[in-house]
N, C-alpha and C positions, 0 to 999 in steps of 0.2 A: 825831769822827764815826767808828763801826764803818765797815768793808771794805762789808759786805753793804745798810747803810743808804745810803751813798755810792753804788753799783753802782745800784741801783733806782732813785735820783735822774738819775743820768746817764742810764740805760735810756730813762726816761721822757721826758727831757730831746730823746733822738735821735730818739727815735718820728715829733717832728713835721718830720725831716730827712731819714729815710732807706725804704726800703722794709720790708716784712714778713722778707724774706728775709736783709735784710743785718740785723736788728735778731736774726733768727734767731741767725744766726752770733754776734752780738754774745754771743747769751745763753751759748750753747753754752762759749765761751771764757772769758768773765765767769764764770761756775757755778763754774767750775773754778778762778777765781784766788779767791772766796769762797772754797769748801773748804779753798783750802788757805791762808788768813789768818784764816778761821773767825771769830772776834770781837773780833778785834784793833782796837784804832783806826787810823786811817791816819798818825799822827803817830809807829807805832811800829814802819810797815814802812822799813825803809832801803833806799837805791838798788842795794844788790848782790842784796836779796833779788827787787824788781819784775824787775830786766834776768834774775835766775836764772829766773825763772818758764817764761818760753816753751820753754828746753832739757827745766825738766822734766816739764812737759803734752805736748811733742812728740815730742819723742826727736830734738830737730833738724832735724825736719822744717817747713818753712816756718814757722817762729818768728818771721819780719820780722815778719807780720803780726799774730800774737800780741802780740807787744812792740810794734806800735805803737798798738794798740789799749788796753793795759793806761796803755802812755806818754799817750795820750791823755785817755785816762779821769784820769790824775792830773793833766794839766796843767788839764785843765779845771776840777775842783775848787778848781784852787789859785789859779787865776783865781776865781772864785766865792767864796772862803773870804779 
């Protein structure tokens, strides 16, 4: 499954769990880990590159929730899958 096609499943998925605002945010952070895996499958991103991720969207600026968010979005899939 592409990055981007997986993201929009899970999106869809939160919608019926969470508010407009936090789904906001979701997208905000999500857009940005798309770009930057572009059209990758998800069997071909490895674990140094997801944990890299939130340092380089943020500049280390509250990255927990970045990364947990990202962590999520993968455990969920792999439940599912």
């Amino acid at each position: 499954m592409k990055v981007a096609g997986a993201v929009a499943f899970w999106l869809e998925n939160q919608k019926s769990n969470s508010r407009k605002n936090t789904i906001r945010g979701y997208e905000v952070i999500l857009s940005k880990f798309c770009r930057q895996f572009l059209d990758r499958n998800l069997d071909e991103i490895n674990s140094n590159e997801v944990l890299s991720f939130p340092n380089q969207v943020t500049g280390n600026r509250k990255q927990h929730t970045n990364a947990s968010l990202v962590v999520s979005l993968i455990h969920w899939l792999i439940q599912k899958w």
